[in-house]
N, C-alpha and C positions, 0 to 999 in steps of 0.2 A: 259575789265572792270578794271578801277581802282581802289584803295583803296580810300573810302568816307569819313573814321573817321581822323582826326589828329595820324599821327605818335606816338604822347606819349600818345597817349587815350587808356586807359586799358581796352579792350572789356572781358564782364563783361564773365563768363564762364559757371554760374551759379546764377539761381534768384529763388529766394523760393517764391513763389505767397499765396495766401488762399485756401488750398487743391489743390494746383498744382507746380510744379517746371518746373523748364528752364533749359534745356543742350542745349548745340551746336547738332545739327542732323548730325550723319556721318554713316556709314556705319555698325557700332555697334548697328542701329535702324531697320535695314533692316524688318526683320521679323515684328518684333513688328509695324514697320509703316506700310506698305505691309500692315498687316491684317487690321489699323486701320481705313487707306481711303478706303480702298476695301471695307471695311463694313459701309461704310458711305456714299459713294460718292453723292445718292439724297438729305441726311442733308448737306454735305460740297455745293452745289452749291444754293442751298435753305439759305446759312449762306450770309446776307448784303453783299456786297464786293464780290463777288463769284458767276455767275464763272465773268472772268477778258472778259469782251466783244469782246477786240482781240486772247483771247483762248479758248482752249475747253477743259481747265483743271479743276475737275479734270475727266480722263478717266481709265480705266481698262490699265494695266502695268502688264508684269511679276514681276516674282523675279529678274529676272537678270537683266529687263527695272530700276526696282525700285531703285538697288543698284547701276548702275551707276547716278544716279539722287542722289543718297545720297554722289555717290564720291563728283558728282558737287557740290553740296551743302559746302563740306566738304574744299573744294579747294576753294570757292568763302570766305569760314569764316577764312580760313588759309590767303588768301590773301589781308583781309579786303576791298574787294569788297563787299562784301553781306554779312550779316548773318540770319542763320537761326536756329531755335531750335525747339527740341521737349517738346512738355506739357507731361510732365509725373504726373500720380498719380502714387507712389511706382514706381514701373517698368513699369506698364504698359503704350505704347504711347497712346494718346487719344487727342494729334493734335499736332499743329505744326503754328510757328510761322516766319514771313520772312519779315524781314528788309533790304530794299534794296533804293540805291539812286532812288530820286523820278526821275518822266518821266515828273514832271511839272515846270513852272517858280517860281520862288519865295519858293519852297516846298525842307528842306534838305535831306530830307526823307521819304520814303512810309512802310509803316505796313499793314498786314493782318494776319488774322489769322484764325483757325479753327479748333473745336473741333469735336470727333465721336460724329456719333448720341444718343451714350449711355451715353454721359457726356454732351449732352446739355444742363444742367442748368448751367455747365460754361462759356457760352457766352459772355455773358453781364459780368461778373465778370472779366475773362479774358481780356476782351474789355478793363474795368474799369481801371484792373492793371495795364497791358502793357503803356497804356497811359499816367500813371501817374511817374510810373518806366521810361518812356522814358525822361519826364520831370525832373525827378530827378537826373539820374544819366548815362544820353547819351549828345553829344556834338552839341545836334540837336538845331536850333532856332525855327525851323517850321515842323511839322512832320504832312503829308496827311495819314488818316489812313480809313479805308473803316467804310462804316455807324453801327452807333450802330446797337449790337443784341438787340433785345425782348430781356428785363428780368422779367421772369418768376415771381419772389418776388415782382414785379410791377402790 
């Protein structure tokens, strides 16, 4: 997997959302993510876009399954192949965000995303943000992003 973004594109590090922030996901998540799909996983595959038809993600994972999945992660954003981040409210994770080259023609980009089941009224808000943040301040012309959430305020 190669790098997707142009070499001088400054991949952002951190995004402050409306009661949620963006970090890179690495391995300093472990725990905090671990518990957060774990406790989610019928909300995460019930979330538009989810699960991804050629996988069977997401599944139950140890700790030790989970953190190398956070190395990869960590290794795919180190080497702008992919990035991914966690939604944090304060500290706590409560999803998780992945930006990867798209799998389609004409598309520079694919997004998903996905909140626990205890912050699903951030769906659609997340949805909202990421989209427009991608438009703003990423190198993308065209970005595939999975179907809107239900928002609940609607």
């Amino acid at each position: 997997m190669g790098a997707f973004v142009p070499g001088d594109f400054v991949v952002p590090l951190t995004f402050e959302g409306p009661g949620f922030r963006l970090e890179p996901l690495g391995p300093q998540h472990n725990e905090r993510d671990h518990a957060a799909w774990m406790s989610s996983i019928e909300h995460i595959r019930a979330t538009p876009g989810f699960p991804d038809p050629d996988d069977d993600w997401p599944y139950s994972m140890s700790l030790e399954d989970n953190l190398a999945d956070m190395v990869m992660h960590q290794r795919h954003f180190e080497t702008r192949a992919a990035f991914t981040y966690s939604i944090l409210d304060g500290d706590e994770v409560v999803g998780c965000v992945y930006l990867y080259p798209s799998r389609g023609d004409n598309v520079d980009a694919q997004i998903s995303s996905w909140v626990t089941a205890s912050h699903a009224h951030l769906d659609a808000l997340v949805w909202r943000t990421l989209n427009e943040w991608l438009k703003t301040d990423w190198p993308f012309a065209t970005v595939h992003d999975h179907p809107r959430p239900v928002d609940p305020a609607s």
